[in-house]
C-alpha positions, 0 to 999 in steps of 0.5 A, a space after each residue: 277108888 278113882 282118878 278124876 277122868 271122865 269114864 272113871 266113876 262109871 266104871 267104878 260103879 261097876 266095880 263096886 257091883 261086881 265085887 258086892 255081888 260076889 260078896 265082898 266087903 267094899 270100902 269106897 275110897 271115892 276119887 284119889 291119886 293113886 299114891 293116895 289110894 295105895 294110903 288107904 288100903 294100907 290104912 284099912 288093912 284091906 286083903 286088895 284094892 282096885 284103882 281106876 285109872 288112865 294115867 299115862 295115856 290119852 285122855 280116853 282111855 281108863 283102866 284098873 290098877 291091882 294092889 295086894 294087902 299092904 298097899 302094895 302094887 301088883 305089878 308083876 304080870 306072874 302075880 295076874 297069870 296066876 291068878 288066872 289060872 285059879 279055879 273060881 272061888 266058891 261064893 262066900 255068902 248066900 247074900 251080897 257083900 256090903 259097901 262103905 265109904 271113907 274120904 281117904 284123901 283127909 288123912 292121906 293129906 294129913 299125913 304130909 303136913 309133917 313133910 313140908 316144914 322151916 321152908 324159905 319162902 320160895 317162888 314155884 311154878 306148878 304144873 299138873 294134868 290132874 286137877 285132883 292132884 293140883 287141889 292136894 298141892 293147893 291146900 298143902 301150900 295154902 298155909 306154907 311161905 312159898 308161892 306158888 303159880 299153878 297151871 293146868 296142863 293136857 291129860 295126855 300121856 308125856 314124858 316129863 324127863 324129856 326137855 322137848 316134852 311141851 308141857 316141860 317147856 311150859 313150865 320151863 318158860 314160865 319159870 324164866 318168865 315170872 324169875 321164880 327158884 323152881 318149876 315142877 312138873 307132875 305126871 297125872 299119876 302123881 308119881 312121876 315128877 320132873 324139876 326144872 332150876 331157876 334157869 328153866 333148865 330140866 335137872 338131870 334125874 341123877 342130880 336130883 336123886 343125889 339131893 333127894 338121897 342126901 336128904 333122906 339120909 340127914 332125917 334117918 342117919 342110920 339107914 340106906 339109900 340107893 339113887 341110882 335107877 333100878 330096872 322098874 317098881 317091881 324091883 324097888 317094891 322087892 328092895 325096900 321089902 326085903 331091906 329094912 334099912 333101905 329108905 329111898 330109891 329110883 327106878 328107870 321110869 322115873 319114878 322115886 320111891 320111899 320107905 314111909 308108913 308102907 313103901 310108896 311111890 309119892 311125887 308130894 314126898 320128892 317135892 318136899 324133900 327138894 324144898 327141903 334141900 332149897 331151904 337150907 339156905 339161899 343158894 339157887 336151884 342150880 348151885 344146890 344141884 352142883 355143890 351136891 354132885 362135887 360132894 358126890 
């Protein structure tokens, strides 16, 4: 699969060649958000999955994201030294792989209806760097209640939890501007995602996650939460995997993470369960936030 930067179906092509040419069976996922791309190799129950990617850099620059079966990220850098060290593999085949294609966005999308339900109807302002990413919004609002006002922000990378970050300060004045409930900003790799309240204020990540956590536990009374950060993916990866019971937490990045159909790290998620929390009754952004902490 593919971001929606410019070098990214180029070298994608390439991919594709290089693991046909070495015999593999190549399913092409075509151009998808990496929490939609980690989707389809669960749903596929591939053996890998290679994302091309440059979220969180500038604008030129394009990598590849490394997924091991489930879905799950590579994102111990032991897990690639060994692989390194690996003697090269035996070709399986005298002949080439073979390649298919599946639109892994329809069912991704699908997917996420069941999330966004019984909401007030809320004024949000939206802003996002991908317009791949801000097109899964689009349609996932077109039938909902809320309105919603979009714009389109600078690939680059940002720091979405930093109140002086100028695309967090955009947001920020359009929500004072236009008196909406909420503003959210989304990081190119729909993961990371920041909130500001009705005041244009940025919400502090540990307010956040305790509204969020306190939502997961209404919908599965009988499991976990942890809302406080943990030290980085790999340590949430290794948490929801090893604890059944764990259903959501956070890292020091940013990022929030989800038990689901596959542990996933899916800013669309944290956003329902904030409207979720909003629509419970009338109460602004702000007072939710701090009738939340005093229960806290």
């Amino acid at each position: 699969g593919r971001d929606d930067r410019t070098n990214s179906p180029e070298i994608a092509a390439g991919v594709v060649a290089a693991l046909v040419r070495c015999g593999c069976e190549v399913v092409d996922v075509h151009t998808v958000t990496r929490p939609a791309f980690w989707f389809a190799v669960d749903h596929l129950d591939a053996t890998a999955g290679v994302h091309v990617t440059g979220s969180g850099t500038p604008a030129s620059w394009t990598g590849l994201d490394l997924l091991g079966p489930g879905g799950l990220p590579v994102v111990d850098p032991t897990e690639l030294d060994a692989l390194d060290q690996e003697r090269p593999a035996s070709r399986p085949t005298r002949g080439g792989g073979s390649r298919r294609s599946f639109r892994a966005v329809v069912p991704y999308e699908a997917g996420l209806w069941r999330h966004f339900h019984a909401l007030r109807p809320l004024k949000i302002v939206f802003g996002c760097g991908s317009k791949l990413l801000r097109g899964t919004f689009e349609r996932l609002f077109e039938t909902l209640p809320c309105r919603v006002t979009f714009g389109t922000l600078a690939v680059r990378a940002r720091e979405v939890r930093d109140p002086r970050d100028a695309d967090v300060r955009l947001v920020a004045d359009e929500v004072r501007r236009t008196g909406a409930d909420l503003g959210v900003v989304v990081d190119e790799d729909g993961q990371r995602a920041a909130f500001v309240d009705e005041h244009g204020r940025l919400v502090e990540p540990d307010a956040l996650y305790a509204v969020v956590a306190a939502m997961v536990k209404d919908e599965h009374p009988e499991t976990r939460t942890l809302a406080e950060s943990l030290a980085g993916p790999a340590d949430a990866l290794q948490r929801l995997s090893d604890e059944p019971d764990l259903r959501f937490v956070a890292t020091r990045d940013g990022r929030t993470w989800f038990r689901d159909a596959t542990p996933t790290s899916d800013a669309v998620l944290l956003l329902a369960r904030v409207l979720a929390a909003l629509s419970r009754g009338d109460e602004p952004f702000s007072e939710v936030l701090r009738r939340r902490a005093a229960a806290a």
